[in-house]
C-alpha positions as CSV (number, residue, x, y, z in Angstrom):
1,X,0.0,0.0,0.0
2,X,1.3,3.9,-1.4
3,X,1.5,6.0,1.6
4,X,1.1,9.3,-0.1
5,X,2.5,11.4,3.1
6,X,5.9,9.7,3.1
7,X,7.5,12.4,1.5
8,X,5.4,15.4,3.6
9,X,5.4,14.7,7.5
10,X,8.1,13.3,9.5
11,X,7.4,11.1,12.8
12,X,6.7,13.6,15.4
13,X,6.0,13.6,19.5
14,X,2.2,15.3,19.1
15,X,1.1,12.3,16.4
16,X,-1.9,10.0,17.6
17,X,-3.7,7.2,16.0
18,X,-7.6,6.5,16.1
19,X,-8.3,2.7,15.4
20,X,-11.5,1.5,14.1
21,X,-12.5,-2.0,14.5
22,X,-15.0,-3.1,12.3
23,X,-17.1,-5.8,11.3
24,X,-15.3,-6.7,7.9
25,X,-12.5,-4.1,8.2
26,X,-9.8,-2.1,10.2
27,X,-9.1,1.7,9.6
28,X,-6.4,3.7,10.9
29,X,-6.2,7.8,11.0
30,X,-2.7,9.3,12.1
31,X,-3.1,12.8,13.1
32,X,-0.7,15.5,14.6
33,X,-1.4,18.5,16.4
34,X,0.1,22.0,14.6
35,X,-0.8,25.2,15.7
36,X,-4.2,24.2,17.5
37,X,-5.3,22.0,14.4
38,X,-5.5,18.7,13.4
39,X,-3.3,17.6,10.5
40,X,-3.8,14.5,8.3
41,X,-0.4,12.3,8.1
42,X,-1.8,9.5,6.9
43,X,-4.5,6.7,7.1
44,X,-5.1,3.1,5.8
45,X,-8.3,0.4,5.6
46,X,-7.4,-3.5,5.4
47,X,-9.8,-6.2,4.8
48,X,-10.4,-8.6,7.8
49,X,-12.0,-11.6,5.8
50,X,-8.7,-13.3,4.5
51,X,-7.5,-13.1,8.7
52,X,-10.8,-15.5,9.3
53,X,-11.7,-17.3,6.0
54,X,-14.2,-15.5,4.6
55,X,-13.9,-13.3,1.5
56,X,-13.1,-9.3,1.1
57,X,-16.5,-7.3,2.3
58,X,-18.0,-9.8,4.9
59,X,-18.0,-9.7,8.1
60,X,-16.0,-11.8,10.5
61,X,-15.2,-12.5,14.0
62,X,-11.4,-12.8,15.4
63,X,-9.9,-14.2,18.4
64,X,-7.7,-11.5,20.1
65,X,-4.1,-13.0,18.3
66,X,-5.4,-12.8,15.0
67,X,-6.8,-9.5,15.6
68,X,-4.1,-8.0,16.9
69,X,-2.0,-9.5,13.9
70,X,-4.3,-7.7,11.8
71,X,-3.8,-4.5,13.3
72,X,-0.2,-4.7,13.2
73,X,0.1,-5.6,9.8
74,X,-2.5,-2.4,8.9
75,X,-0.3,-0.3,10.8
76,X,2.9,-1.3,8.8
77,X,0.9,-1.0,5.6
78,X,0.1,2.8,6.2
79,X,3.4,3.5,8.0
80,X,2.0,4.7,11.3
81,X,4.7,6.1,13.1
82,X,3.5,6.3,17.1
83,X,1.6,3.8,18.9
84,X,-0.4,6.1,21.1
85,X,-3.8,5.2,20.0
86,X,-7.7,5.8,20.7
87,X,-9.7,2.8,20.1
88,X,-13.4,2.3,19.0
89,X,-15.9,-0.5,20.5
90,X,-18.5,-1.3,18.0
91,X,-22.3,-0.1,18.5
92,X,-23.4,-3.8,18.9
93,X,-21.1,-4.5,21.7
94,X,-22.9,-2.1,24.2
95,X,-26.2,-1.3,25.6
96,X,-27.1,2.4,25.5
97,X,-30.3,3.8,27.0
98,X,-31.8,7.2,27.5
99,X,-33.4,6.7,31.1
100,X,-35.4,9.7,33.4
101,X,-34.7,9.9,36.6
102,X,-36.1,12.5,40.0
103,X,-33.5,15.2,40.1
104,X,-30.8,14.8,42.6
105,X,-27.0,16.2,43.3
106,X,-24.6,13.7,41.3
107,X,-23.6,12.0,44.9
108,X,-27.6,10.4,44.3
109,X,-27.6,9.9,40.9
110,X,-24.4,7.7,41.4
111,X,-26.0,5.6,44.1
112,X,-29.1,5.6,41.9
113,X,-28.1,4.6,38.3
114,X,-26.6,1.2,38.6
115,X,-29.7,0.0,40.8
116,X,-32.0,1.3,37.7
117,X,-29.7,0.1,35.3
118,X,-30.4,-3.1,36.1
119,X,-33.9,-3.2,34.9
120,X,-32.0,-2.8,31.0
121,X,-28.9,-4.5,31.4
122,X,-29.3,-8.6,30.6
123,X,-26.5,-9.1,32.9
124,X,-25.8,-9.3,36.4
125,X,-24.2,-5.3,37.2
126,X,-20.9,-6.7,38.4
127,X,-20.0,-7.7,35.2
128,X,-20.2,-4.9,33.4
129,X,-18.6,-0.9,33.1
130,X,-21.2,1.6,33.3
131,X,-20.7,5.0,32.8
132,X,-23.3,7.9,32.2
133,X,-24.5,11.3,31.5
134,X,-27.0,13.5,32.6
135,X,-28.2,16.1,30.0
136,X,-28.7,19.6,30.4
137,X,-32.4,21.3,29.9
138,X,-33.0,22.0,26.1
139,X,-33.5,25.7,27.4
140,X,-30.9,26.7,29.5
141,X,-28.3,24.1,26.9
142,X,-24.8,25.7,25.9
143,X,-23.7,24.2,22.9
144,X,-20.1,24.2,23.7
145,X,-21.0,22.7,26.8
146,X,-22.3,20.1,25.5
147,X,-19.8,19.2,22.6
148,X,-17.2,19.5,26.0
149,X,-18.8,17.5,28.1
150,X,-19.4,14.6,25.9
151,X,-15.5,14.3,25.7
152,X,-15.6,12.9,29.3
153,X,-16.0,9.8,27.4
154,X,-19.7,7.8,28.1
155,X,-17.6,4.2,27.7
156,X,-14.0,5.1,28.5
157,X,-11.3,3.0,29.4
158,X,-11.7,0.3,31.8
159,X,-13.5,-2.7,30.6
160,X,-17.1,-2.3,29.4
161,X,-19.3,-3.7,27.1
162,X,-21.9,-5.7,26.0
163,X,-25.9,-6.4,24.3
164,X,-26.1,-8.0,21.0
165,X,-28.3,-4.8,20.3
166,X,-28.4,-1.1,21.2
167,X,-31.5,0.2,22.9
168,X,-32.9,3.2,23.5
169,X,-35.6,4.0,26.3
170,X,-36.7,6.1,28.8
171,X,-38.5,4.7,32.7
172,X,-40.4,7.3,34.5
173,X,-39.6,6.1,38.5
174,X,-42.3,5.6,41.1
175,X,-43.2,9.0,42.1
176,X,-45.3,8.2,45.4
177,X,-48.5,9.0,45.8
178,X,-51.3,6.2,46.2
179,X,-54.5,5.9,44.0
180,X,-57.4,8.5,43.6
181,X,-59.0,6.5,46.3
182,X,-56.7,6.8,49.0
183,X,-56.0,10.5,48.7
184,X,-58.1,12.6,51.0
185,X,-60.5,14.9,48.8
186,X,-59.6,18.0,50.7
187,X,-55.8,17.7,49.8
188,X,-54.6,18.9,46.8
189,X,-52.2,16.5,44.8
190,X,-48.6,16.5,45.5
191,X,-46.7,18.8,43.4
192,X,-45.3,16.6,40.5
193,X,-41.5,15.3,41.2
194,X,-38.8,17.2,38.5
195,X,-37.0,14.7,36.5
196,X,-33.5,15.1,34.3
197,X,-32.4,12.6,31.4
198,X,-29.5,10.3,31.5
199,X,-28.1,8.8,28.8
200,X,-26.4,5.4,30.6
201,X,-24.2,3.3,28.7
202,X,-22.6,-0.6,29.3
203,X,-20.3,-2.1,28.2
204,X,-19.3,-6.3,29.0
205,X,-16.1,-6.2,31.3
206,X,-15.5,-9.2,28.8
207,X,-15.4,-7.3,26.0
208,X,-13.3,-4.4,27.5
209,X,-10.7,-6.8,28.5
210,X,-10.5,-8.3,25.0
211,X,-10.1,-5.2,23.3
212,X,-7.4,-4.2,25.7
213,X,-5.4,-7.3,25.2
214,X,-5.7,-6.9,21.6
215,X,-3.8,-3.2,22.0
216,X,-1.3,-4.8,24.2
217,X,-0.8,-7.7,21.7
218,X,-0.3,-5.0,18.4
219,X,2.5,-2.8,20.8
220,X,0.0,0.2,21.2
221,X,-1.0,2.1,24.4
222,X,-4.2,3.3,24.6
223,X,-5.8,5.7,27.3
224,X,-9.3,5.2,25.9
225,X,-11.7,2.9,24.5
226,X,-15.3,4.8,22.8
227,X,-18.3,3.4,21.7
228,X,-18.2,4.0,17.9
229,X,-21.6,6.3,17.6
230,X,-19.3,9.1,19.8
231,X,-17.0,9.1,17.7
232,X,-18.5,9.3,14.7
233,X,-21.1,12.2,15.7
234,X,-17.8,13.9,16.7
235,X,-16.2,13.4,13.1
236,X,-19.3,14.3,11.3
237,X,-21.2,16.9,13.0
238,X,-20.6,21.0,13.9
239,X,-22.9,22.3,16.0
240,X,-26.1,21.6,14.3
241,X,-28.9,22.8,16.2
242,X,-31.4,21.2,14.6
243,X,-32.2,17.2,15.0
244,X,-29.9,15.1,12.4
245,X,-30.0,11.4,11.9
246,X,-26.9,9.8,10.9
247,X,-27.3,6.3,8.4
248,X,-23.9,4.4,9.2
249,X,-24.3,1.4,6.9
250,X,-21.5,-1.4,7.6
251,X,-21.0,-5.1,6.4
252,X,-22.9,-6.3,9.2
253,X,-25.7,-3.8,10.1
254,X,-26.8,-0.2,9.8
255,X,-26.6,1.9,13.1
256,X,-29.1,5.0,13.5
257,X,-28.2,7.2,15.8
258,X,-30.2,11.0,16.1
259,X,-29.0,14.1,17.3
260,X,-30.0,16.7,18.5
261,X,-28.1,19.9,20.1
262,X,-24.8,17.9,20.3
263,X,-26.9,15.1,22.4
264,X,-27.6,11.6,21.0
265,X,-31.6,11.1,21.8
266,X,-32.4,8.0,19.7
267,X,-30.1,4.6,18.7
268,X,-31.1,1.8,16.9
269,X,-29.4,-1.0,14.7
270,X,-30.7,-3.0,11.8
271,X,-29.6,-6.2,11.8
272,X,-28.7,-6.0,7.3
273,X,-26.0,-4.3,5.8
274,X,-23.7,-4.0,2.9
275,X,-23.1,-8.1,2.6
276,X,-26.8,-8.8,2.6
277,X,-26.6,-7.2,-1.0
278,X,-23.6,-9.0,-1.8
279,X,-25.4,-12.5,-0.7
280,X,-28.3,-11.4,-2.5
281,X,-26.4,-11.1,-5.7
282,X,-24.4,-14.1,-5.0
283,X,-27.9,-16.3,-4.6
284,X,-30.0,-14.8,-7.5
285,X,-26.7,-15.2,-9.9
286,X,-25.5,-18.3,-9.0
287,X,-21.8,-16.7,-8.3
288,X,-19.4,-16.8,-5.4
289,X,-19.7,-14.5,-2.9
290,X,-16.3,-12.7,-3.4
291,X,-17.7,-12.2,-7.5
292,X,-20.7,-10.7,-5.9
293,X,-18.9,-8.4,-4.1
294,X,-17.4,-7.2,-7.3
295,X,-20.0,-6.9,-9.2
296,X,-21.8,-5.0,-6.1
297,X,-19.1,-2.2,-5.9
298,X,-19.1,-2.2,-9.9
299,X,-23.0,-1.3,-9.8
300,X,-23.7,2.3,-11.0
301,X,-20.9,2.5,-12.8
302,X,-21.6,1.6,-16.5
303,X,-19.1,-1.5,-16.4
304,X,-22.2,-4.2,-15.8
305,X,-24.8,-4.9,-18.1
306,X,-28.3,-6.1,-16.5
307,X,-28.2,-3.7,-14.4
308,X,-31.7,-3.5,-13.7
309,X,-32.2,-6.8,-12.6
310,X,-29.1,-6.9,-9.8
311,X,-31.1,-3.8,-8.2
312,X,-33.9,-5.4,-8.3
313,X,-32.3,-8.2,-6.6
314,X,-30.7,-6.1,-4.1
315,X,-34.0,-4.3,-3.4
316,X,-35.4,-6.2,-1.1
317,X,-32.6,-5.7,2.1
318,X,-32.1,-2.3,0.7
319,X,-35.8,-1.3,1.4
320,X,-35.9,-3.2,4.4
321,X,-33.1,-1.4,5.7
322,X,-34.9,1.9,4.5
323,X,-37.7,1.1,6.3
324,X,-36.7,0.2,9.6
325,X,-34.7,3.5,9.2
326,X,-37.8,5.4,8.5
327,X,-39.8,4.4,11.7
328,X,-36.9,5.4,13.8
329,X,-37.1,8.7,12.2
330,X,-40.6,8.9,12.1
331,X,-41.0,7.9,16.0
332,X,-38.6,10.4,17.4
333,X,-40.4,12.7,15.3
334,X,-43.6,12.2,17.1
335,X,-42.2,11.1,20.1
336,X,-40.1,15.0,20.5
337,X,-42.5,16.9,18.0
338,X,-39.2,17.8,15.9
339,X,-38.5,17.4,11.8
340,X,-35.4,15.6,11.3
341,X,-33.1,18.2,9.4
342,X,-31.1,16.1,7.0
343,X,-29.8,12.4,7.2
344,X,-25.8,11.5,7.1
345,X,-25.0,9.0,5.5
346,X,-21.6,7.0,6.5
347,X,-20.0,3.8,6.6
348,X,-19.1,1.5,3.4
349,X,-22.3,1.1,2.5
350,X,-23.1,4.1,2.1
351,X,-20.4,4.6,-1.2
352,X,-22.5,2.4,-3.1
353,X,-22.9,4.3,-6.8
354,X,-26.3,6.1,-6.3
355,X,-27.3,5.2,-2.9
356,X,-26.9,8.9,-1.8
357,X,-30.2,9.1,-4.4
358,X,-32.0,6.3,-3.0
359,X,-31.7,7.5,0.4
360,X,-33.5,10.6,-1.0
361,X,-36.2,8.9,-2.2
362,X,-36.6,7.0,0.9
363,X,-36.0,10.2,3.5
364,X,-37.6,12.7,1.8
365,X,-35.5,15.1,3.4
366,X,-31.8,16.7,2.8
367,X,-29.8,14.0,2.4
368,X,-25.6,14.4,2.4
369,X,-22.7,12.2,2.5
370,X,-20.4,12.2,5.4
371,X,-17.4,14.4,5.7
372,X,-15.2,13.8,8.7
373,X,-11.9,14.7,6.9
374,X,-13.5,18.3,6.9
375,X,-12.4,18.6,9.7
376,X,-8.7,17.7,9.4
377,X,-5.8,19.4,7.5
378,X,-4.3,17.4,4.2
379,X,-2.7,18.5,1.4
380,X,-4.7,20.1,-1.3
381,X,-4.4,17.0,-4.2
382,X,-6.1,14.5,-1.9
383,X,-9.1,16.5,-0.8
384,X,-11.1,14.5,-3.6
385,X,-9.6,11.6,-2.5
386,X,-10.5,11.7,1.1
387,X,-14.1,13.6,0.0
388,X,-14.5,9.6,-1.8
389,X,-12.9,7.8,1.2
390,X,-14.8,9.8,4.2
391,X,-17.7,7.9,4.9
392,X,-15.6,4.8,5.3
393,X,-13.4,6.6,8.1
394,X,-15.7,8.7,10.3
395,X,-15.2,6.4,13.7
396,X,-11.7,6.6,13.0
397,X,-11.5,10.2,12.3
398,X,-13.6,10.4,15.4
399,X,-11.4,9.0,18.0
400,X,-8.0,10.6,16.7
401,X,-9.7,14.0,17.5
402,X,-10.4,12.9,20.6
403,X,-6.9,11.4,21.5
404,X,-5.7,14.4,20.0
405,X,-7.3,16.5,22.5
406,X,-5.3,15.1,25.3
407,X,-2.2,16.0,24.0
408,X,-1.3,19.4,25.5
């Protein structure tokens, strides 16, 4: 693999590395601090299907050695030159909830929260890392608070993580006060309890401890690991202050996640993505699945003939995966009384030829591809290059920002 920054950047003390560990694929970022910005030196993807027997574009799960092999071969391949690293947690690997709670001083809430937790968390509370947020009033909101805050890290280092799938909820406690029968007719009701949002977040200590001895195995250090939705909200957003809903499409599923005033109100994962079109091609045309995955990239670009049958045999995860989408959006919607701005689209997925278009059709709202190299310094010849790229590196983009922030 051509590292096109070989010849522009030299190793240097304030360089970090943000590590996403996907599904079907690692990605690297490498950025340095200069001046108070964040400078691209260089990035890489490498296919995880060969490390576990399956083909280019599926997804596959690694034992910790081969893992870490992988990473420290994708590291060599884009010529990473420091080992002080962030690292992502994928979305499936945690259990996220958006709980209400009476209002008390944090000493409460801390008391509190695990004991509540429980009633969403599948496992016993000893074996997990919970960590947690309470947000601010929409009223009396700062946005730069907010985007500050978040940075505490909901998911950071020690272990965490688990739930095959996301959820997002809220539980209204037991506010006292008995039935209409009870209550004396000459007493007026009790004045109702305030409550504040949390958003709580668990991780498997299981899981945590895998992912650590993974970075140990590949000779990085790390002083964080994030939940991927963090980071990629931090890659891909400004300070919107309008809802957005971001469409990550990966191999294995598409993750929703909605913002709104740099807080993440609604989560949700579909269980399709990206290889679901690649088996579908491979079953209606009678080809293996690494020939599907060819012609699947090739689609939309005037190399294939018939094309209009391979959509049509793609259509049917594709619109599932549009509408399970849809009633996310549409719920929080009526659930907040708020329109949905625009849709982000990210993730591999997402780079299909003319999916951008379909997502339009679907939405009916702005639609826009992903970005997070916006918000990173490169030389001027790759910005079409990375503008192509982006949507694949968002989570990866996401935590270097973060790590980079710690440097001082």
């Amino acid at each position: 693999m051509e590292n096109p920054f070989q010849n522009f950047f030299k190793k240097t003390e304030t360089s970090v590395i943000g590590i996403d560990i996907g599904s079907s694929a690692l990605k690297v970022v490498q950025l340095r601090k200069k001046k108070g910005k964040a400078v691209l030196e260089t990035y890489g993807e490498l296919a995880l299907g060969t490390y576990g027997g399956v083909t280019v574009g599926q997804a596959v799960s690694l034992p910790t050695d081969k893992l870490a092999e992988a990473v420290v071969d994708l590291l060599r391949e884009a010529k990473v030159t420091t080992g002080n690293a962030g690292v992502s947690i994928p979305f499936r690997s945690s259990l996220v909830s958006l709980i209400e709670m009476p209002v008390s001083d944090e000493r409460q809430l801390k008391e509190m929260i695990p004991i509540e937790a429980r009633k969403y968390i599948p496992v016993p509370i000893s074996e997990v890392t919970l960590d947690w947020w309470v947000i601010p009033k929409e009223e009396s909101q700062d946005l730069d608070f907010i985007q500050k805050d978040e940075e505490h890290s909901l998911a950071q280092v020690a272990p965490s993580s688990n739930g095959p799938a996301a959820a997002s909820g809220s539980w209204i406690g037991p506010l006292g006060g008995g039935s209409n029968n009870e209550k004396k007719p000459d007493h007026p009701d009790p004045p109702a309890a305030k409550k504040t949002e949390v958003l709580v977040v668990s991780i498997h200590n299981e899981v945590l401890t895998n992912f650590n001895n993974t970075v140990i195995k590949a000779g990085l250090k790390t002083s964080f690991f994030e939940i991927e939705m963090f980071s990629a909200t931090r890659s891909l957003l400004s300070q919107e202050t309008t809802p957005v809903m971001i469409f990550d499409m990966g191999a294995a599923s598409t993750k929703i996640y909605i913002m709104d005033r740099g807080i993440i109100r609604s989560s949700h994962i579909i269980n399709k993505g990206s290889q679901d079109l690649t088996i579908s091609i491979s079953k209606s045309l009678g080809v293996p699945i690494d020939k599907a995955e060819k012609i699947k990239r090739a689609l939309g670009s005037g190399e294939l003939g018939e094309e209009r049958s391979i959509f049509d045999t793609i259509s049917v995860p594709i619109d599932f995966i549009f509408s399970e989408a849809n009633s996310v959006l549409l719920n929080y919607q009526r659930k907040y009384s708020k329109t949905i701005s625009k849709v982000i689209l990210t993730g591999g997925g997402s780079s299909l030829h003319g999916f951008s278009e379909l997502a339009r059709a679907n939405f009916q709202t702005d639609v826009m591809i992903g970005d997070p190299f916006a918000k990173v310094e490169a030389p001027a010849f790759l910005e079409e290059v990375l503008k192509a790229t982006g949507v694949d590196f968002s989570v990866a983009v996401g935590i270097a920002l973060r790590k980079l922030q710690e440097l001082n």
